[in-house]
C-alpha positions, 0 to 999 in steps of 0.5 A: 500500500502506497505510503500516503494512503497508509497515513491517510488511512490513520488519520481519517479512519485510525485515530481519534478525531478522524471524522473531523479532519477529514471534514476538515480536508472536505472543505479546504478542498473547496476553497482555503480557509482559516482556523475560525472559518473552519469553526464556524462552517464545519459547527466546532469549537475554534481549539478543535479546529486549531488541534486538528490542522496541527495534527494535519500540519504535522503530516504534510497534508496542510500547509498555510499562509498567513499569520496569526488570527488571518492564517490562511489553511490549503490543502498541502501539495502532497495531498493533491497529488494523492487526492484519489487516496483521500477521495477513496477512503473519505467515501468509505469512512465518511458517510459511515460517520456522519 
């Protein structure tokens, strides 16, 4: 299994929180946001959010611009390049999940 799939696969459906982060990733694939955006359009609590993009940040699968309160979030290059990997488990683990 291709390595990206694998982490992809812990932080999605292997871990804590996955549902959320691939929330997450499901709206910065619509257009970038930041932290309190994400809050507010996903109904989560703004340290929520802010833990989950570390954990995503961590992994490579955001990066950002921007500082502070502004700080603009996108999907990283690594995960467009593997969005058929995130497109595939999202569709197996999400709807179960909602």
């Amino acid at each position: 299994m291709h390595g990206v799939k694998r982490l992809l696969w812990w932080l999605l459906a292997g871990s804590t929180g996955g549902f959320n982060r691939g929330r997450i990733l499901e709206e910065l694939f619509k257009q970038p946001r930041n932290a309190n955006d994400l809050a507010n359009v996903l109904n989560l609590d703004y340290k929520t959010v802010r833990h989950h993009l570390r954990v995503l940040e961590k992994n490579n699968m955001v990066t950002y611009t921007g500082k502070g309160y502004g700080q603009m979030y996108f999907p990283s290059d690594l995960l467009e390049n593997n969005i058929v990997f995130f497109d595939e488990i999202w569709s197996k683990i999400g709807k179960k999940m909602k």
